[in-house]
C-alpha positions in Angstrom: 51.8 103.8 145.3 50.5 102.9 141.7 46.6 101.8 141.5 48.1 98.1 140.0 49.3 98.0 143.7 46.4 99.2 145.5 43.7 98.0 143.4 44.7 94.5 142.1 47.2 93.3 144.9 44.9 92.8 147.8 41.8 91.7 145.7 40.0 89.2 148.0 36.9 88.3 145.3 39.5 86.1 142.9 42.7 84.0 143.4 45.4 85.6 141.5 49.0 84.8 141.4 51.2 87.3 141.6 55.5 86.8 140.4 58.8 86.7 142.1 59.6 89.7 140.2 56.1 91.9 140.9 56.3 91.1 144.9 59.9 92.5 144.3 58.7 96.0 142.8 56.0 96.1 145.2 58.4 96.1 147.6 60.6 98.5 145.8 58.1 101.1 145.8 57.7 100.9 149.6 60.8 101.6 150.3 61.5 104.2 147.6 58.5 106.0 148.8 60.0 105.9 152.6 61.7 109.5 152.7 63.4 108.1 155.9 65.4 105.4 153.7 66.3 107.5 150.8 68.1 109.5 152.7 69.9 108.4 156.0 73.0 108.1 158.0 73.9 104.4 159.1 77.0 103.6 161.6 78.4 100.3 161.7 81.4 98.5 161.2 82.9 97.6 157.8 82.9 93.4 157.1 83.7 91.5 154.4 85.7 94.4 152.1 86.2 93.9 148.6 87.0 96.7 146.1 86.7 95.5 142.8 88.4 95.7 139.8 85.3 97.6 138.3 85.8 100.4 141.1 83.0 99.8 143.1 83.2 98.6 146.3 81.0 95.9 148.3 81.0 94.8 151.8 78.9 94.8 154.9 78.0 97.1 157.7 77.0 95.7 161.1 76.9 95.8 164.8 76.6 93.4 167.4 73.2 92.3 166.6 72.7 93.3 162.9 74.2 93.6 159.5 73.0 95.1 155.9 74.8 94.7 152.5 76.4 97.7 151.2 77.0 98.8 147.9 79.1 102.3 146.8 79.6 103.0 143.4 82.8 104.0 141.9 81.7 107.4 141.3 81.1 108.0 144.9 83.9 106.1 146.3 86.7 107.8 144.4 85.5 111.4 146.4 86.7 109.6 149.6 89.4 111.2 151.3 91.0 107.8 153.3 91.4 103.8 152.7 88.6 101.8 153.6 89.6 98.9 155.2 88.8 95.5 157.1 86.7 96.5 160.4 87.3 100.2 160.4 83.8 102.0 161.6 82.4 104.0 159.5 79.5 106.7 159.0 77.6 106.3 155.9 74.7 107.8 154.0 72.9 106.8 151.4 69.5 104.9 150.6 68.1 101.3 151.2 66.8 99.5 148.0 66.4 95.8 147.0 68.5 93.7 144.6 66.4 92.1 142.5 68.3 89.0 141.6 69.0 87.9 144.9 66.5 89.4 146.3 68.0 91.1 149.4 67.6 94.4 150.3 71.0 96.7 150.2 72.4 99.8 151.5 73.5 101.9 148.5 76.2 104.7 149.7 76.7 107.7 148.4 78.7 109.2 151.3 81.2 107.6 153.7 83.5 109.3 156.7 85.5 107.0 158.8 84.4 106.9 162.4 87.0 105.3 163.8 88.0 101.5 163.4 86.0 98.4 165.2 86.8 97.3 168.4 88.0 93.7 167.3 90.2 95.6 164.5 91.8 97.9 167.1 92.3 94.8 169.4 94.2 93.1 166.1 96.3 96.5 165.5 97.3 96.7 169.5 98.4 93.1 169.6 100.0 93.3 166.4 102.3 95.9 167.7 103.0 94.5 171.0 103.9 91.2 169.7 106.4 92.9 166.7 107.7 94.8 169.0 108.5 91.0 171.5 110.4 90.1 167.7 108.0 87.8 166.9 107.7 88.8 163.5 111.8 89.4 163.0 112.6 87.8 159.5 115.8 86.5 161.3 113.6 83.9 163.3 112.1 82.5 160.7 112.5 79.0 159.7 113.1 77.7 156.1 110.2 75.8 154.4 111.7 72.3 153.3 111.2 72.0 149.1 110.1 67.9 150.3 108.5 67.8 153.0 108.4 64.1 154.1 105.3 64.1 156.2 103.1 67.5 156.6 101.1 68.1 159.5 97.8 70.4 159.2 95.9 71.5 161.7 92.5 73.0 160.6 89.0 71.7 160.4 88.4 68.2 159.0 85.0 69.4 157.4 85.8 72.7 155.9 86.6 73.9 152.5 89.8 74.5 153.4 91.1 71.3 153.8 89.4 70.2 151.2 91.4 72.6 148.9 94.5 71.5 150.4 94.0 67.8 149.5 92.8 68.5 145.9 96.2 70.7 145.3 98.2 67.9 146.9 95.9 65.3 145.0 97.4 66.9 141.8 100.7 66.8 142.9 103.2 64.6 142.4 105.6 63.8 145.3 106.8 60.7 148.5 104.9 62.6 151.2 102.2 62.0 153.5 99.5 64.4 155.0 98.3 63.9 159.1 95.7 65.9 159.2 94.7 67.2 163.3 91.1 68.7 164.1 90.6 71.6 165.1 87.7 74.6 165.5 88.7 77.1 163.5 85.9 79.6 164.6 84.6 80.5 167.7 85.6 80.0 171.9 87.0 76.7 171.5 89.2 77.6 168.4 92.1 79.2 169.4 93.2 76.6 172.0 92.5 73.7 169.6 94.6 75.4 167.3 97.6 75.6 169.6 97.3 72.1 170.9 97.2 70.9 167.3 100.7 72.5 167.0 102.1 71.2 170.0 101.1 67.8 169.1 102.9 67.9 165.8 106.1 69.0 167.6 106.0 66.5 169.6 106.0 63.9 166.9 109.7 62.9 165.3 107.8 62.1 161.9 106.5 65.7 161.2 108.4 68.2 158.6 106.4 70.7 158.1 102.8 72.2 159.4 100.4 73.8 157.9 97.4 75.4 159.9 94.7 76.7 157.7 91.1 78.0 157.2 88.8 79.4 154.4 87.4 82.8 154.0 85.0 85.0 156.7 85.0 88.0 158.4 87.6 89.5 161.3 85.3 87.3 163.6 85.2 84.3 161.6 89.4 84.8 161.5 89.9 85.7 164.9 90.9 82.5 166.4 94.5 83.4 164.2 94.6 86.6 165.7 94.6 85.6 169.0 98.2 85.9 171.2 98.0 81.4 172.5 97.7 81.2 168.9 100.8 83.1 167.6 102.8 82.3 170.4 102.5 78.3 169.6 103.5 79.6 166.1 106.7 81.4 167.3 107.5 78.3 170.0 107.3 75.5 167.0 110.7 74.0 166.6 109.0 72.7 163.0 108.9 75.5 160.2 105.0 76.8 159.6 103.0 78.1 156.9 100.0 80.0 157.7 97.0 79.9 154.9 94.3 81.6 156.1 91.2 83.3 154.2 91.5 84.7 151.2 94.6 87.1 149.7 93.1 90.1 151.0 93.0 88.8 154.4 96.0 89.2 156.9 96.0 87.3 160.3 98.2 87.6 163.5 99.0 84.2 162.5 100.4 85.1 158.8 103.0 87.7 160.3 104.2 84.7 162.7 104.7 81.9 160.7 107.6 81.4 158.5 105.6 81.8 155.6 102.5 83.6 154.6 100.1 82.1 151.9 97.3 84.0 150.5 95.3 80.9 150.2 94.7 77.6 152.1 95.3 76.6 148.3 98.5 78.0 147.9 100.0 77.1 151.5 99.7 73.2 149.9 101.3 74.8 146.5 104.3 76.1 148.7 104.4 73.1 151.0 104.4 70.4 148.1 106.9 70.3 145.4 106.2 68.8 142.1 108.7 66.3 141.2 107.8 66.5 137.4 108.7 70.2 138.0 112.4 69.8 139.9 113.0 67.1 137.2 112.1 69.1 134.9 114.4 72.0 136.5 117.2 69.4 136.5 116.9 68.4 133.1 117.4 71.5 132.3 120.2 72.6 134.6 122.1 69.3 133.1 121.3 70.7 129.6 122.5 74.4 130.1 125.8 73.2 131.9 126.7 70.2 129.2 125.9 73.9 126.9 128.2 76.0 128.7 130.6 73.2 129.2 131.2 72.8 125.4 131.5 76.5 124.6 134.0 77.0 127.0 136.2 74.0 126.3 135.3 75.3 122.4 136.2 79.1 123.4 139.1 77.5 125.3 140.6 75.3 122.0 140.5 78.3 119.9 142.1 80.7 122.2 144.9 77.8 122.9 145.4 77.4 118.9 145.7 80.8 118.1 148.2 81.3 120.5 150.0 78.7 119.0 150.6 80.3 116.2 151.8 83.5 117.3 155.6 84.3 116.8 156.9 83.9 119.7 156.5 80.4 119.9 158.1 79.8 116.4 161.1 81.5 117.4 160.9 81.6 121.4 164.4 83.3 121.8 162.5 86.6 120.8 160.9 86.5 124.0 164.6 87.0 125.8 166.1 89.4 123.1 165.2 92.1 125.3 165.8 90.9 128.9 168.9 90.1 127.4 169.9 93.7 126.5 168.5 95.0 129.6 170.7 92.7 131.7 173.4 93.5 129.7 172.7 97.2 130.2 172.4 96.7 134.3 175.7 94.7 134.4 177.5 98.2 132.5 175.8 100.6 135.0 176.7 98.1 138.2 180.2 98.2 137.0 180.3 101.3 136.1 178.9 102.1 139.7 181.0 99.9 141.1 184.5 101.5 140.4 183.2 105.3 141.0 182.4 103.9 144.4 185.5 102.6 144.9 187.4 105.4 143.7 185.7 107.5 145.9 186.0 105.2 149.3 189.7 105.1 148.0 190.3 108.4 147.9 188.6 109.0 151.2 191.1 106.1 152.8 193.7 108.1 151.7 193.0 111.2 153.0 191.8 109.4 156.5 195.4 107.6 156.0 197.5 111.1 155.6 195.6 112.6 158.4 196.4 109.4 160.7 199.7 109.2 159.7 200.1 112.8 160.7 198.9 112.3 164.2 200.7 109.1 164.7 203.3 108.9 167.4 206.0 107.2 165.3 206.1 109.9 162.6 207.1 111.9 165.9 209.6 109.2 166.6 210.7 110.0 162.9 211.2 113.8 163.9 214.1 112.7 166.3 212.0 112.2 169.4 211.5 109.0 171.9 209.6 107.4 174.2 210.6 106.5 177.6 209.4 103.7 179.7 210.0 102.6 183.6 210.5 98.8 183.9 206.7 97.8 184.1 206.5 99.7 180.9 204.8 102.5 182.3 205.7 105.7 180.1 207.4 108.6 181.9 206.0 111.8 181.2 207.9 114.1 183.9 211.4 114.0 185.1 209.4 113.5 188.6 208.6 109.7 186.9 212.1 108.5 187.2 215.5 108.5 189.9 218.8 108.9 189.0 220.0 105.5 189.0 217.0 104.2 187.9 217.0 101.9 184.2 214.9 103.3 182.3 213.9 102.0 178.0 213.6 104.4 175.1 211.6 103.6 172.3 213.0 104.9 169.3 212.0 105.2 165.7 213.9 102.3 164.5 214.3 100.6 167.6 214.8 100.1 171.6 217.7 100.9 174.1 218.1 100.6 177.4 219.9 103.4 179.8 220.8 104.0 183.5 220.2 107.7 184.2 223.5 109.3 185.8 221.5 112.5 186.6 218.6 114.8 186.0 217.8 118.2 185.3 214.3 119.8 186.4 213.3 122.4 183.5 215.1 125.5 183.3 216.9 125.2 186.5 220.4 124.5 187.5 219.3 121.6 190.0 221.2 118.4 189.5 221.3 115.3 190.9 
């Protein structure tokens, strides 16, 4: 320790005043000369994560009864071999120091390993997983957010910032709507269940259009009255579409992958849940403007076209347009014809030949040869000389004509009988 401190700090024979700044190095030098905090190992449980843009990363180590400020550097960070993130447990060494201009004393790490994630962060994974896995999440059950709202219903604290943010946004904007605002904890035992009664409530109403349940910025324990299952199931069970606008963008509740719609921001969940009629005039105005636009050019596009093919030939002379189809039919009628008579030719040649062949194997061109037919009197034709009796009158077709005769006798083939 330097001989300022030991020799001038504790003097007791004067009053002196010492400054904000030279309490702040004395206490500097105490802890620097500690061996045990420039170099130690510290468990705890990663809170309030924020990585900044800078590369250095800031957030808060604790346990159930304690909790240190914790700086790493870029230049250590970027060794790390995983993602830090929101209640993971970690093992971390480094050395303590104080920041001077807010005077709190901080945990500077140079090494981190991840010893395995906190208990309320597993608790927020396991549920997570159960309740996606009921559908609770599904995209396909999720209600449309109406572009004006009527009246919105928001449950969240009547004190906190958040609500406060809400207002100012809805303050700004321009709109017919109303705001019914329900009380609720949005921290701690009570939370949870005031949360889902404030939700049932506003379904119960018929004047309600829209809810909005919301809460600034914390920690997973300051949040975790939206990770809790009462609380997304009430979400799920509303018949009225939700936005959920809790903490800050970073921060992602059970209640954000229920609702219908997520907002980063208690800010931004009254940004999607108001419209700004300036705005969808606005939009209008220039809807109207484009279509009068496009309406002109294509009547425009449409004149031209129609006057240029006005003055193509074919309407001066319009008989062109048949010349062709005229020749063509003129063509078709040749070939039909021309078709026409080989066709017949050949079906009459083929009725001839069918004719001569017929004609052969008709029974009159046998009459022709000299023969006859014979026939009893019921006209049955006798084919045998057992078909008939002498004495019997028998018909005889001939090829010219018909004759009747009475048979005197008859001869049985070759033989000699007679009768």
């Amino acid at each position: 320790m330097s001989n300022f401190y030991k020799n001038d700090l504790f003097k007791n024979e004067e009053k002196k005043l010492y400054t904000v700044n030279e309490i702040t190095e004395y206490l500097q030098a105490l802890i620097n000369e500690d061996t045990l905090l420039s170099d130690f190992w510290i468990t705890g449980e990663v809170s309030n994560f924020y990585h900044h843009s800078s590369g250095h990363m800031y957030f808060t180590l604790k346990d159930e009864d304690a909790q240190i400020k914790t700086v790493m550097f870029k230049g250590y960070n970027s060794a790390l071999d995983f993602e830090v993130e929101e209640g993971m447990q970690v093992n971390a060494r480094g050395s303590l120091d104080i920041y001077a201009k807010r005077g709190e004393y901080q945990f500077y790490a140079r090494e981190m390993e991840e010893a395995g994630k906190g208990d309320l962060y597993a608790a927020f994974e396991k549920l997570k997983k159960r309740l996606e896995k009921e559908g609770l999440f599904a995209e396909d059950k999720k209600q449309a957010i109406p572009k004006l709202a009527g009246k919105i219903g928001i449950v969240t604290s009547p004190t906190g910032a958040a609500v406060r943010d809400i207002l100012s946004v809805m303050k700004r904007r321009s709109g017919d709507f109303s705001v019914l605002i329900v009380p609720a904890h949005v921290q701690g035992d009570l939370a949870a269940g005031e949360i889902k009664a404030g939700i049932e409530y506003l379904n119960s109403r018929d004047d309600i259009d829209l809810i909005i349940i919301s809460r600034g910025g914390g920690s997973i324990e300051d949040l975790w009255p939206f990770n809790e299952e009462k609380t997304a199931r009430a979400i799920f069970n509303s018949r009225l579409p939700i936005i959920s606008g809790v903490g800050h963008e970073t921060d992602f509740t059970i209640s954000d992958f229920t609702a219908d719609l997520r907002a980063p921001t208690p800010s931004a969940a009254a940004e999607l849940a108001t419209a700004n009629r300036q705005e969808i005039l606005d939009r209008l105005k220039n809807l109207t403007r484009r279509l009068v636009n496009s309406s002109q050019n294509q009547l425009k596009q449409r004149r031209e076209k129609i006057k240029s093919i006005g003055q193509r030939r074919i309407f001066s002379r319009p008989e062109e347009l048949f010349r062709n189809y005229e020749q063509q039919l003129d063509n078709l009628e040749s070939n039909l014809l021309h078709l026409v008579e080989k066709d017949f030719k050949n079906w009459e040649n083929r009725y001839q030949i069918l004719y001569e062949k017929l004609n052969n194997l008709s029974p009159l061109k046998t009459l022709d040869r000299g023969y006859s037919i014979l026939q009893d009197k019921k006209g049955n034709t006798l084919k045998s000389i057992n078909d008939f009796a002498v004495g019997d009158q028998i018909k005889a077709i001939l090829s010219d004509g018909k004759a009747d005769f009475r048979v005197e006798n008859r001869e049985v083939g070759d033989a000699d009988e007679k009768e």
